[in-house]
N, C-alpha and C positions, 0 to 999 in steps of 0.2 A: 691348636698347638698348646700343649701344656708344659713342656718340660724347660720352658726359661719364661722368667719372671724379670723382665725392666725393672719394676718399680723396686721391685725387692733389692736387683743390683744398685738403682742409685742410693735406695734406704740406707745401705749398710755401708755408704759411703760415710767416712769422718774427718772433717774438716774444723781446725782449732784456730780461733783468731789469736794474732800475736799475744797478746794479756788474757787469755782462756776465753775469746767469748765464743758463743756456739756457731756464730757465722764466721767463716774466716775476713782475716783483715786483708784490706783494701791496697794495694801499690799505688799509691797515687806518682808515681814515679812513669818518665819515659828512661831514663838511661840509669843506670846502678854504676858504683864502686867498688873498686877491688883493693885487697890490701898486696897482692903482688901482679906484676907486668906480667908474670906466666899466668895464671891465673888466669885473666883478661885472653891472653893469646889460646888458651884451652878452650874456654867459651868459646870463643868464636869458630872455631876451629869443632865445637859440638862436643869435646871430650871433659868437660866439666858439669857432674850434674850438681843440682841444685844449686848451677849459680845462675844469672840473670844477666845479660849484657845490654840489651834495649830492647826497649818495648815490641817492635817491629815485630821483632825475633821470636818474641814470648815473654810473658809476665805471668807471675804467679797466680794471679785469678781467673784467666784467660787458660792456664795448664788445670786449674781446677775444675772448670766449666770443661775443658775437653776432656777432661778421664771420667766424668759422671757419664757425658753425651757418648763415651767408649760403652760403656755398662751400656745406657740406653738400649744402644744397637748390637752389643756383643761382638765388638772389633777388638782388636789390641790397642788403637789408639786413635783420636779424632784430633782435628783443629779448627777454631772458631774465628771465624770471618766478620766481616764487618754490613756485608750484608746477604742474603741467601743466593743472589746473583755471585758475589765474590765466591761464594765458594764454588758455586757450578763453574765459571769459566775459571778458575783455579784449574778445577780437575782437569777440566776439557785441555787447558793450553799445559798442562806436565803429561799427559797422557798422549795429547800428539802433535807431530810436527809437521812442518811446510812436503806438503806432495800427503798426507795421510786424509782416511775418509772414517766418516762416524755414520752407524745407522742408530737412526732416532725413531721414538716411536710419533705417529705425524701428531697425535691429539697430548699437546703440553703446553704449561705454562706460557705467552705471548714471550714474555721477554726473553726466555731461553731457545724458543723456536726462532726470534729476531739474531739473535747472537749467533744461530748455526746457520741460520738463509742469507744474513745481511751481512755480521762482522766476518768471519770468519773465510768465505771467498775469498777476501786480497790477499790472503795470508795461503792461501790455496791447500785450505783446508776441508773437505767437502762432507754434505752430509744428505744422505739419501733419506727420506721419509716415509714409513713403511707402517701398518697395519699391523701394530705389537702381537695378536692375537695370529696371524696368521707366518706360522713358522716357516714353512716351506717360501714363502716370500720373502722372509727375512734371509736363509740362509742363501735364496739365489741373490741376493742384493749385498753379500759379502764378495768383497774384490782382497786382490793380495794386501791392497795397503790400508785394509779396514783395522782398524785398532780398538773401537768401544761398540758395544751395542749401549744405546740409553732409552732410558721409560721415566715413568712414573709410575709407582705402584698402584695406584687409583688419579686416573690422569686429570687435567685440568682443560676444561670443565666439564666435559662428558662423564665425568667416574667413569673410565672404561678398567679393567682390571689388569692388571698386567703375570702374567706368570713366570715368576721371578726363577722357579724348580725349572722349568723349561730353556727360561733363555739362560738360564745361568749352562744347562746342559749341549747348549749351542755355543755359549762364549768357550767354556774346556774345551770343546771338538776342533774350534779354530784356533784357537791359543790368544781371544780375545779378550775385556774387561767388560764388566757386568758395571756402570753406573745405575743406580736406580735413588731416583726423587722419592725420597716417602715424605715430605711435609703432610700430607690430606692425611695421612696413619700412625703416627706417633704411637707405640706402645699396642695400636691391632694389629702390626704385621710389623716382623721381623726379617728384613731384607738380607739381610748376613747369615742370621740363619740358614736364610731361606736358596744362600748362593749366591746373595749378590758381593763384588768385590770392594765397593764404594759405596756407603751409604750418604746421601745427603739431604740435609733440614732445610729450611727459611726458618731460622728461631724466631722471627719476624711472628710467627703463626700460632700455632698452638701452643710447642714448647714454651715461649713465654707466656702466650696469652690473655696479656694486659694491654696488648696495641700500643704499647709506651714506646718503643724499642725496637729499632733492626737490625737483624745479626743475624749468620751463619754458620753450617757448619758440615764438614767432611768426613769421615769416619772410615777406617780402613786399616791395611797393616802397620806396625810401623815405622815398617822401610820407605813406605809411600808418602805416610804424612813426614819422614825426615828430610825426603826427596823437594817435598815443596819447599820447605823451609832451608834449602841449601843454598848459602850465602851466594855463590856462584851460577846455578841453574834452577834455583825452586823457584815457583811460579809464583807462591803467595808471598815468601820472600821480596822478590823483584818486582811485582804487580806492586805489593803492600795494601791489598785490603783488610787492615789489622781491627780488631775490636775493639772496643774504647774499655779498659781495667771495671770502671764504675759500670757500665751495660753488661758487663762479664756476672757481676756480682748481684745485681739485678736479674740474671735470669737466672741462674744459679738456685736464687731463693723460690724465683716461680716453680720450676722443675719441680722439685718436692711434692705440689700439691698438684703432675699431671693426670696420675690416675686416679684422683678423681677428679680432674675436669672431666678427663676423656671419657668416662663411663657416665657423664652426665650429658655431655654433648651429645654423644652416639644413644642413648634412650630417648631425648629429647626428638632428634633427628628421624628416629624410627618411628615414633608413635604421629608424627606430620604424617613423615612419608606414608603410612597405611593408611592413616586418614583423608589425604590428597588423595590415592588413588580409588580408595572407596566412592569419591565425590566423583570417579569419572576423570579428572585432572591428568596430565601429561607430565608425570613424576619420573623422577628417575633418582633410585636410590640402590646402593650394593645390598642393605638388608632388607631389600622385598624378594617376593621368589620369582617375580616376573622381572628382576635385570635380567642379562642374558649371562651374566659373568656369576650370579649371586653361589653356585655352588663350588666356583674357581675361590672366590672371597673365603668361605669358611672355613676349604682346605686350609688356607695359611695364616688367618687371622688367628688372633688367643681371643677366643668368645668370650673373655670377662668383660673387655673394652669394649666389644661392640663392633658395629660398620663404620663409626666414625661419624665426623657431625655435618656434613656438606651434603646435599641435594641440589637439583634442580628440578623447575617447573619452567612447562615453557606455557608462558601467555600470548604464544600466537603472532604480534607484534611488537614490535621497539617501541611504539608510543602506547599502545594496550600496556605492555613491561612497567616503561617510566609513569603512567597515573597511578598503575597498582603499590609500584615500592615506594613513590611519592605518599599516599593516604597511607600507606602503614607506617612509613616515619612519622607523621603526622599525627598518627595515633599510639604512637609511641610504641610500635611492636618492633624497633630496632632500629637498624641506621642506612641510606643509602650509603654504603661506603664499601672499597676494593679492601683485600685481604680476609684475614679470617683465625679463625680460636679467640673472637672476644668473648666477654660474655653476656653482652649484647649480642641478640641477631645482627650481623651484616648481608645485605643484600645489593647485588650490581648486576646488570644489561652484560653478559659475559661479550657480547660479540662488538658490545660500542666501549669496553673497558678493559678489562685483563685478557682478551684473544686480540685487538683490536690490532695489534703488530699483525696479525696474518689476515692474507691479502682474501677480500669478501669471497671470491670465487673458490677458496681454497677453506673456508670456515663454513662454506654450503655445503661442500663434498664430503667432511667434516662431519656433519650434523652438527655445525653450530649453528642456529635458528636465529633469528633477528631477535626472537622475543626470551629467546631461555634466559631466566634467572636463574643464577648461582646463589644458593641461602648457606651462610654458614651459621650453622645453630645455635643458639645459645645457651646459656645456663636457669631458664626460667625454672623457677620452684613450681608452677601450677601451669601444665604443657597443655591441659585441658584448658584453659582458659583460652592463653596465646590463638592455641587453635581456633576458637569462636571466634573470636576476632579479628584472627588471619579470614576467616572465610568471609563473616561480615564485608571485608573489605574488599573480595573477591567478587561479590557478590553487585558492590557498588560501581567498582570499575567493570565488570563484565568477563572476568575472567572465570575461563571455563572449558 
């Protein structure tokens, strides 16, 4: 895909601090003043722009950080959460109600698969778990009161791929909603493009990419993001997982330099992955040609970024796993640690950590393996080296 440029739409964003400086200035404010009582009653009430009532509601560096993450995705409008959880069940609880059903794709982030099998029942809200790649499965598992299909666009942690052109062409047929998780893709795949309705981040991830910080984010029309934010029935509103002004303005400044993390990640990440699988290794990556998805990926990515920086290898075992990512901490080749876009490698036991919410017998059927590690790649300057020494250690613990 060549004909939208992210990085170009956040570039050409201009943002002026109150006394000209190049970053805008900071609200360190929860609640603002008005100089008249209407004034205040228009705020509230949404029919006063540019002014500010409290923080809950919106703040200026918080409206700044969502109209760059708008560009990002090429939506009309986003809003930033407090954490990449807040905003998924944001969408989930304004999108639907007590007696309504969600189909989810089965392979996703733990804690968001916890929210649709665990919280969500009392509230008898149900969600069927369905093989993203397989349509005619999906649309038999559409009931009258289905209201979302959701995915991932490169799921967690299988990277399975999801076809966003498709299910978006199944959600139009039902008069459904396209949610789609692009956290793993930032800037390789364009899900609004691409037909999805919602886009949503964990800024937690890439987009920030300092590990400093967690925050979220929504992206969509913007009748929908006005919807949440309705003093009366918006979900983010009324939930209130707000972002803190100073973490607004903190990622804010990261953004600017993600395309080039993300072209560094995603080279870094490829030149493993061929190398792992050259050695025989049980790799799975979207830009080798042995994924099974890898020529679904290039349709919709923008090849300048890349497949993105996550892989897995599976070592077979859970305690094979923890001695191998143990001596590469040790040897300083990254960090045993959940999450990911540092620029440090992180590395974690997907099925004893971030899948660890879904129950063992359902992470087997899965292809979640006891031993797959999930590697988020990092930013080394000399990927030839890391590699020697990634294998070294492979070689020590018996991974193979």
């Amino acid at each position: 895909m060549k004909n939208f440029n992210a990085a170009n739409e956040i570039q050409d964003l201009q943002y002026f601090g109150e006394f000209g400086g190049v970053n805008p200035s900071i609200s360190d404010s929860s609640t603002y003043t008005f100089l008249s009582a209407k004034t205040m009653f228009d705020t509230f009430e949404g029919n006063a722009d540019g002014c500010y009532l409290y923080s809950r509601h919106s703040s200026p560096m918080n409206l700044y950080l969502a109209q760059a993450l708008a560009k990002l995705e090429n939506t009309a409008a986003a809003n930033v959460t407090a954490s990449g959880m807040g905003a998924i069940t944001t969408v989930l609880l304004q999108l639907c109600q007590s007696g309504d059903h969600i189909i989810s794709s089965r392979t996703i982030y733990g804690g968001t698969y916890a929210f649709l099998k665990n919280f969500l029942p009392p509230f008898h809200i149900e969600t069927s778990f369905v093989d993203i790649s397989n349509f005619e499965g999906i649309e038999s598992a559409i009931r009258p009161t289905t209201k979302i299909i959701y995915c991932e666009t490169v799921s967690n942690p299988l990277l399975e791929i999801a076809d966003i052109r498709k299910l978006s062409a199944i959600c139009k047929k039902y008069n459904l909603k396209l949610v789609v998780d692009n956290t793993f893709s930032p800037l390789s795949v364009s899900p609004g493009v691409l037909g999805a309705d919602i886009v949503i981040h964990s800024l937690t991830k890439f987009i920030n990419g300092s590990s400093d910080t967690v925050g979220g984010v929504y992206c969509g029309t913007q009748e929908f993001i006005n919807e949440t934010k309705n003093v009366n029935s918006g979900a983010c509103m009324l939930l209130g997982p707000t972002m803190d002004s100073l973490r607004s303005a903190s990622i804010l400044k990261n953004l600017r330099t993600l395309h080039i993390r993300i072209k560094q990640h995603s080279y870094n990440a490829l030149y493993l992955a061929e190398r792992f699988e050259q050695d025989g290794l049980k790799v799975c990556y979207p830009g080798l040609q042995s994924h099974k998805h890898h020529e679904l990926m290039k349709s919709m990515m923008h090849t300048e970024y890349g497949f993105g920086g996550i892989l897995t290898l599976d070592a077979g075992t859970t305690d094979k796993a923890n001695e191998f990512m143990e001596l590469m901490q040790k040897e300083n080749l990254g960090y045993l640690a959940v999450s990911l876009g540092f620029y440090k490698t992180l590395f974690s036991c997907s099925g004893s950590s971030t899948s660890s919410e879904i129950p063992e017998e359902e992470r087997i059927s899965m292809g979640i393996s006891d031993g797959l590690i999930r590697f988020s790649i990092g930013l080394d300057d000399d990927i030839q080296r890391t590699y020697q020494r990634m294998k070294a250690c492979m070689v020590k613990t018996g991974v193979n």
